[in-house]
N, C-alpha and C positions, 0 to 999 in steps of 0.2 A: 665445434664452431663452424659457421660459415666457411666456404672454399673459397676464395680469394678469387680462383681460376674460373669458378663453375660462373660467377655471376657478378663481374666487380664492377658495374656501371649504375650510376646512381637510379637510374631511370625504375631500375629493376626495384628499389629500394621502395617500401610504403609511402614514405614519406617527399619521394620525389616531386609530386603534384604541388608541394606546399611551397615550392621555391616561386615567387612572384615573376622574377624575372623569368625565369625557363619555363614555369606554365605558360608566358604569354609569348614566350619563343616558340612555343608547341604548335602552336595556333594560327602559322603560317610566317617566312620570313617575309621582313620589310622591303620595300625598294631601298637599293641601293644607292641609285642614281640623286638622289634629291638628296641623300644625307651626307652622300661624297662632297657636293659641294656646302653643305652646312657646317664639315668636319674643316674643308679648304679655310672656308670664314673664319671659322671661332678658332683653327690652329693662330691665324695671324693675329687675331686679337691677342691670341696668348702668348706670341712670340712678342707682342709689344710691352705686354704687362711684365712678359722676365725680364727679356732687353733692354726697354725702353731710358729705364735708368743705368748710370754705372755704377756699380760695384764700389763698396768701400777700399780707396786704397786706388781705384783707376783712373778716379780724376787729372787733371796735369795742374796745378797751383804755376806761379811765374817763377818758382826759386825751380821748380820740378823741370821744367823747359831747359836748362841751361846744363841740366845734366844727361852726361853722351846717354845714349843707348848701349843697352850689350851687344844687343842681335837690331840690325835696320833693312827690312825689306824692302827694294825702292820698284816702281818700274810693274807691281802686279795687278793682274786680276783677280777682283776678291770675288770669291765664290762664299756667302757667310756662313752658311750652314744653315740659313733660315727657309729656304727655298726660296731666297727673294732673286731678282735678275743679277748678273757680276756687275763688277764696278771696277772703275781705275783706283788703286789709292798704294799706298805704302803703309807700314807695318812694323812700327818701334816697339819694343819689346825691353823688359827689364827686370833683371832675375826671371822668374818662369811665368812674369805675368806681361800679356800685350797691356802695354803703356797709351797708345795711342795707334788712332788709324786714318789715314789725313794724308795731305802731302808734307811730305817730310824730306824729302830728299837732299833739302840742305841742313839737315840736321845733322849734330857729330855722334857716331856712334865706333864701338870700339872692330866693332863685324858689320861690314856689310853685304847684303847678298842682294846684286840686283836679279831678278826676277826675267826682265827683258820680258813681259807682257805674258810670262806663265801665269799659273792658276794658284794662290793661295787661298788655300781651302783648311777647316780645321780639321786635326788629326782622324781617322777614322776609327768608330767603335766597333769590336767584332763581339756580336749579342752571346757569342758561344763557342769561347776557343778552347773550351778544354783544360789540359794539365798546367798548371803555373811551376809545380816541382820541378818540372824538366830545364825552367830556365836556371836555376843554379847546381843541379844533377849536366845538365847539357849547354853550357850558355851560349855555343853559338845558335841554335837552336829558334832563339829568337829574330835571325835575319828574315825568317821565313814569311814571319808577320810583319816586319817593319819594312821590307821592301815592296810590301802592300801598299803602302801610308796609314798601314793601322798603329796608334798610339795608346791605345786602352783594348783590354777585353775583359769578359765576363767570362770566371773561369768554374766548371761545373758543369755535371747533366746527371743528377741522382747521385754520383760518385762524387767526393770530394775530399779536400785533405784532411779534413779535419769534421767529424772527432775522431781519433782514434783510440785504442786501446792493446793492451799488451796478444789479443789474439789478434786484431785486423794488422798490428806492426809486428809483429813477431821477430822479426829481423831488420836490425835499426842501420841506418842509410850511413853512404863511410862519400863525404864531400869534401874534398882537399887536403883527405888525409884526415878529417875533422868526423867524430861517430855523434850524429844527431838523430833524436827521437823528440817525438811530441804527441801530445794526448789532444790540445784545444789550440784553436785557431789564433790566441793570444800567441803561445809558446812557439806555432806556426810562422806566423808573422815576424816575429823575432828574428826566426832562424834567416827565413826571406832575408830581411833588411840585413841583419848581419853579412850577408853575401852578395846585395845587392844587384838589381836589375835593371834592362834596357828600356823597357816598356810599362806602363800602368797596366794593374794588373784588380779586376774586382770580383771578391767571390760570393757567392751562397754556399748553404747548408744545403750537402745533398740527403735528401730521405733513405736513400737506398745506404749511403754511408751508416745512418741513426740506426736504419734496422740491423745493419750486418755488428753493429758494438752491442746491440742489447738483443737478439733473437737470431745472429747468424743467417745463415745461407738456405733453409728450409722453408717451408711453405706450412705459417705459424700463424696464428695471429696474438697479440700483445695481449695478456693478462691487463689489469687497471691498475697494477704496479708498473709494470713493464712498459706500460703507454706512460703514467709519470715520468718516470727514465730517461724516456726517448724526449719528451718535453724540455726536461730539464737538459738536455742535450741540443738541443734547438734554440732555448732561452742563452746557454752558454754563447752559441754560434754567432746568435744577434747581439748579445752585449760588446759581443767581440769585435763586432765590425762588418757580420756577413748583410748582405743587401733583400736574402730574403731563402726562402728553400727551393729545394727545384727537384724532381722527379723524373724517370726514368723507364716506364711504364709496360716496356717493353721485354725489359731484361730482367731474369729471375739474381734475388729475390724482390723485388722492386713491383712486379707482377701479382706477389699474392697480396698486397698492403690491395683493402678495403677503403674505399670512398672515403667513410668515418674518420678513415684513420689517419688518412692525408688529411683531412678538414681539422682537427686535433690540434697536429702540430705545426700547419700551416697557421691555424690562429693562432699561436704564440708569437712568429713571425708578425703578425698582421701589428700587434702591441706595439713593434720599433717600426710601424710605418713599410711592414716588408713587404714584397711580392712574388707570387707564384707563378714559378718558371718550371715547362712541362715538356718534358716527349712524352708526348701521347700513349693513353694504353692504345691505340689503335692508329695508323698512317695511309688508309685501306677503304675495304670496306663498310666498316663500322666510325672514319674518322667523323661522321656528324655526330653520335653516339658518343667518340669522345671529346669532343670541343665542347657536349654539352657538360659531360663529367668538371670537366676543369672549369670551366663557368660555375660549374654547381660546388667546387673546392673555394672556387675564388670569395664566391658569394658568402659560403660559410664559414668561410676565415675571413672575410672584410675586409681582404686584402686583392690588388686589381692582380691580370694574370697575364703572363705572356706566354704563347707558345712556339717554342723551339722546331726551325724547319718545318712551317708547313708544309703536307704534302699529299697528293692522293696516288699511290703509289699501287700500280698495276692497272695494264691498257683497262680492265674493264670499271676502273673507279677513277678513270681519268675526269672524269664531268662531274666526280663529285666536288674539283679543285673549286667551280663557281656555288655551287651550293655551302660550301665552306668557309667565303667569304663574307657570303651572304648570311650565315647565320652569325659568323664574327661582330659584323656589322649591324646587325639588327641588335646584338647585346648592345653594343657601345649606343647607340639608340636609346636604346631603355636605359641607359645609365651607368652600365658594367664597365669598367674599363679594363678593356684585354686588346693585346694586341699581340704580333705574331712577328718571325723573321722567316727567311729561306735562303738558300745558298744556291748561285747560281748555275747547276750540274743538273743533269738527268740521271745521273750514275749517283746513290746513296754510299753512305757507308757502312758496315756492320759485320758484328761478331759472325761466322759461320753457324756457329754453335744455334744461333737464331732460328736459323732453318729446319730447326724443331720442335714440336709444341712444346711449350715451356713450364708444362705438368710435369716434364718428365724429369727435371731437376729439383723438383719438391725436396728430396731429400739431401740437395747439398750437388753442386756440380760435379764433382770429383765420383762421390760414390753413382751416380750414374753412368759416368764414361768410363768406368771402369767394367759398366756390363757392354759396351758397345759390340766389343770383339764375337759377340754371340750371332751367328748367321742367323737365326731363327728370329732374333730380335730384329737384327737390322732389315729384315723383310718386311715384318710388322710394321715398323717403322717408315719403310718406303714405301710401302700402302698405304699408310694414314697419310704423309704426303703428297703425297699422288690423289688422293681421292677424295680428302675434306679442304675444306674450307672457311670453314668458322672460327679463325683464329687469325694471326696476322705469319700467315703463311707465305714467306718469300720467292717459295720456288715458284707457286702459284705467280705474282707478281714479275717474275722475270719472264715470261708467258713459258714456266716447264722446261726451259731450255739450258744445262747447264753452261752454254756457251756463252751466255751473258752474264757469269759470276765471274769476274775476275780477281782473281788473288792477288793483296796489296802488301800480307805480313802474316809471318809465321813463324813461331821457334826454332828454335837452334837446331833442334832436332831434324826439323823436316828438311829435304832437300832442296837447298837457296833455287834452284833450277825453276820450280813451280811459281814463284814470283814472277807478278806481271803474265801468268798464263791466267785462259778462264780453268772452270772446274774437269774441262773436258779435255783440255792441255794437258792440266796439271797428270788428269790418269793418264796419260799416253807417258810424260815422264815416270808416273810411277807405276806403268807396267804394270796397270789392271782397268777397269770401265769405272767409269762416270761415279757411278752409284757407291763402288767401294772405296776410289779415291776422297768420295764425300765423308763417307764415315771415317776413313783413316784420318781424315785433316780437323773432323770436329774431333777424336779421339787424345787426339795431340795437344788439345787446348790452345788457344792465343791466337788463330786464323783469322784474320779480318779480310775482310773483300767489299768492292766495288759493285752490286748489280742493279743491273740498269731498267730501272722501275719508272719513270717519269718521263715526261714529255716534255719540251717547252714552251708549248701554248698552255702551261696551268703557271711556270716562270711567268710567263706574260700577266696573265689574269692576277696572280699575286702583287705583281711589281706597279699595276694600276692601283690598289689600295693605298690608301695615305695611310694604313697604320702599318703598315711592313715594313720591316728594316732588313738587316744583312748579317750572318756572321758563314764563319768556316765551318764550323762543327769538327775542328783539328785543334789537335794541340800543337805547340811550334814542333818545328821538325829540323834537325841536321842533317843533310844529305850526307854527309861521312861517315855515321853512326846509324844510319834508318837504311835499310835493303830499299824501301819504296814507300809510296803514300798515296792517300786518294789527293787530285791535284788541287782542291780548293787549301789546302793547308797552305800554299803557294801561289793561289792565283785568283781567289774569289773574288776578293773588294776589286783591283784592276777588270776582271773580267764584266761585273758590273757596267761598266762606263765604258770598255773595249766593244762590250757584245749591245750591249739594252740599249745604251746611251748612242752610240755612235752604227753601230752596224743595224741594230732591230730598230731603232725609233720608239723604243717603248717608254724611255724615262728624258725628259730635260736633261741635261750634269745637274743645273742647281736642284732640280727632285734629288736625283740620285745622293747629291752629295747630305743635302738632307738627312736620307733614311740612314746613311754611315754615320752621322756624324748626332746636330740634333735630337733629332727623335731617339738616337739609342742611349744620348746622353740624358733625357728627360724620362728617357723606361730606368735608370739606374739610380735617378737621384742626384746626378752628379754635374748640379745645376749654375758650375761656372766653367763647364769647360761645353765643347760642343761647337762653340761661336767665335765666332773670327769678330771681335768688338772688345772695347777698353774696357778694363778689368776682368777682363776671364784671362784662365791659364793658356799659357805657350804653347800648347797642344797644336803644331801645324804642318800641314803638307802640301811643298812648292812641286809640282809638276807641270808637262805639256798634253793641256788633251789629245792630242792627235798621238803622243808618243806612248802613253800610259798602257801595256797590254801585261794581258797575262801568258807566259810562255809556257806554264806546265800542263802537259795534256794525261792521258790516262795511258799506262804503260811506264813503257820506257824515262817517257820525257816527265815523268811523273814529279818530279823534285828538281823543278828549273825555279830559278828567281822569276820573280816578274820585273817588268823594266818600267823604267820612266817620273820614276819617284827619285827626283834631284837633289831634293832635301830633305829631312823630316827631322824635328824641336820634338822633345817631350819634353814636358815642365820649364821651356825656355831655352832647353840643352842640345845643339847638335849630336844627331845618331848618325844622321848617313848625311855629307859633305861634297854637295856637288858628285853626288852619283855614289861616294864612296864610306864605305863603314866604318863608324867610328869607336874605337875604344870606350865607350863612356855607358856608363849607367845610375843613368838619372830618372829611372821609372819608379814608380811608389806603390804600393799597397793603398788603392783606394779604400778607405771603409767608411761606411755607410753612417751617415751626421749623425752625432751625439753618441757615438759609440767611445768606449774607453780605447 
């Protein structure tokens, strides 16, 4: 069969030319300029045609009026989430749905919070935060994201909890004393709710999970049984509640999956209304090559696509960040609906293990690094580093320098000391050069690191697009239990509105709050919350613009809170009170309408 690795872009494929929309993408990208403001118009038309009405249930009747509120805002500025200008109003709320928004300030409510002329804005969405298991494995774990003001995330990137099976669990999880195991995102869910959570939490189907239950860790591709399988494993995902599947593209085995094959079982997805969420097979120099791939997935599953962090990652494909847009853009022109998020860092984050062509795990992670230890090898190995380029080779992108990898996490085994060093640190603690220290850390397994591939003038050029949004690309994090972390787990959404908003001039607050809140509530489906108006969910976050920062940086300070989030409701319910955390967990397992 075809090699996964040799040639996995559709373009390469015969049949590429037949895609309508990408032939006519080939053929030169549109302007930008006139469609930005076409996207500006018809978003607001579209904010009016959801909006415009209230919601069954958020009306006020006269009998409704005379009953207190739970939660009464008085005193704020509303920032809507529409990107329209703030406004003065108050903010009655009742059970977990806003009641009203008006002046209310004589009205009886059993809580009140005056505001004193802050910002109520609604809760903030993070397009991509990763683990959801950690918050009942780890539950403080979730302060990391709620002293963001984020209130929902999408949790997923190829990997995800579910499906599993008796080889991906092999060893079932022991929480409160309590031995849980699960196969499908029903059984999943259950366990969730059973132990209950602080935050909304929305997942996909990761590909890269489908392949490791039915084909393992090799570089395989699916028999026409085995692609049934993996379907019917997709079909489970969606009935269950997932929002859509999402990929990986980088990381083996997730790397050898063929165009075809993503297109497959993305269209099973497509059937519940789902859509395709991507890290790119390429972040680099082939990233037009793959924007076009996943346009070309989207199109052949019928389903619209989003892509996770975009980026163009290494000084010499810094300029391809505008040509990236611009092909974005010219889809949604022609009628594609894809849109993209980014995190606001120059510094990515990623396995070390990456730092290798990702052929060379064909046969399974494990039986590879267990040849590492071979001098003979590891030289090969440093030369084909060192001197190619046709792949999404990091060291290349940190420009060759191992001082700009910084080490964020490592097992138990390795010595805690190399934490927080780059890779050129790290050898001088472990008492050999650069080069040996590299292979002793990918040898080890579980290294992740920080290296510092981007710019942010391609931030900037992203964060002018009206279809970007925001997420961490972190799972929560416990600073008692985590050595370190890359600092967007803790500081992205704040840094936002601290750096773009306030310090660069690059976004409005009301844009910014936008891309956090609306638009990632309208990428997910989840079309009553997002908006600060009667009848949508409690979903909200009181802060002072001028206070709101992020305090964790890279290193040391890497695992601070961020500050200035005073208040934050999920579902109606106080988390954090006047600055301070609250015992409560009132987040929910969003899943995707019509699902069981």
């Amino acid at each position: 069969m075809k090699s996964a690795t040799s040639s996995p872009y559709l373009e390469h494929d015969p049949d590429f030319n037949k895609s309508p929309i990408l032939g006519r993408l080939k053929r030169g990208l549109m302007s930008r300029t006139i469609h930005s403001m076409v996207v500006s118009l018809v978003s607001s038309v579209a904010v009016v045609a959801l909006f415009g009405c209230v919601p069954s249930g958020g009306s006020e009747s006269g009998s409704d009026r005379e009953v207190p509120f739970d939660v009464l805002i008085t005193g704020a500025r509303i920032i809507d989430g529409t990107g329209n200008p703030w406004f003065r109003a108050d903010v009655g709320i009742r059970g977990d749905v806003i009641a009203e928004v008006g002046s209310l300030s004589e009205r009886d409510a059993t809580r009140t919070i005056e505001a004193n002329d802050r910002i109520v804005s609604p809760g903030f969405i993070d397009m991509m935060g990763q683990s959801s298991l950690v918050l009942i494995t780890d539950p403080p774990s979730a302060e990391s994201k709620l002293r963001q003001g984020i209130t929902t995330y999408l949790s997923g990137e190829g990997g995800s909890p579910a499906p599993q099976s008796a080889e991906t669990q092999s060893s079932p999880l022991i929480i409160d004393g309590e031995t849980v195991r699960w196969n499908t995102y029903a059984e999943y869910f259950a366990i969730m709710e059973r132990f209950g959570i602080p935050i909304n939490v929305v997942h996909n189907v990761g590909l890269t999970q489908v392949r490791r239950v039915v084909l393992g860790e090799r570089d395989v591709q699916p028999t026409t049984a085995q692609l049934e399988e993996m379907k019917a494993l997709v079909r489970q995902a969606m009935e269950d509640g997932a929002v859509g599947t999402s990929t990986s593209l980088i990381y083996p085995p997730a790397v050898y999956a063929l165009t075809e094959e993503l297109i497959e079982l993305t269209r099973v997805a497509g059937e519940y209304g789902g859509v395709y969420f991507t890290h790119m097979r390429n972040e680099s120099h082939a990233v037009l090559e793959a924007i076009r791939e996943a346009i070309a997935i989207g199109e052949g599953a019928g389903v619209p696509v989003h892509i996770y962090h975009l980026k163009a990652a290494g000084q010499d494909n810094w300029p391809l960040m505008d040509d990236s847009l611009a092909l974005i853009d010219s889809a949604r022109a022609e009628g594609m609906d894809v849109t993209a998020d980014i995190y606001p860092y120059i510094r990515n984050g990623i396995g070390l293990n990456s730092f290798l062509h990702p052929r060379h795990y064909a046969e399974g992670t494990n039986a590879f690094l267990a040849t590492l230890s071979d001098p003979k090898l590891r030289t090969r190995l440093k030369a084909e580093v060192e001197g190619t380029s046709d792949w999404e080779n990091w060291y290349r992108h940190v420009g060759m320098d191992w001082n700009n990898v910084l080490i964020v996490a490592a097992p138990e085994a390795v010595d805690p000391n190399v934490i927080n060093r780059s890779i050129t640190g790290a050898a001088e603690v472990l008492g050999t050069d650069p080069w040996n220290a590299f292979f002793d850390l990918v040898q080890t397994g579980g290294v992740s690191v920080n290296p510092k591939s981007m710019n942010e003038e391609q931030k900037w050029q992203a964060l002018r697009a009206d279809f970007v949004m925001i997420d961490t690309d972190a799972s929560p994090v416990n600073p008692a239990t985590t050595a370190s972390s890359h600092p967007r787990a803790f500081g992205a959404f704040p840094r936002v509105i601290a750096k773009y908003v306030r310090e660069d001039g690059v976004l409005t607050l009301e844009d910014a709050v936008r891309r956090m809140s609306s638009l990632a509530a309208h990428r997910l489906g989840l079309h009553t919350r997002g908006v600060v108006a009667p009848g949508m969910i409690a979903d909200l976050v009181v802060f002072d613009e001028e206070e709101l920062e992020d305090e964790a940086d890279f290193g040391a300070d890497a695992m601070r809170y961020a500050l200035g989030v005073d208040y934050l409701l999920v579902n109606g319910t106080l988390v954090i009170d006047d600055g301070q955390m609250m015992d409560s967990r009132p987040g929910r397992l969003l899943k995707r309408a019509g699902s069981r």
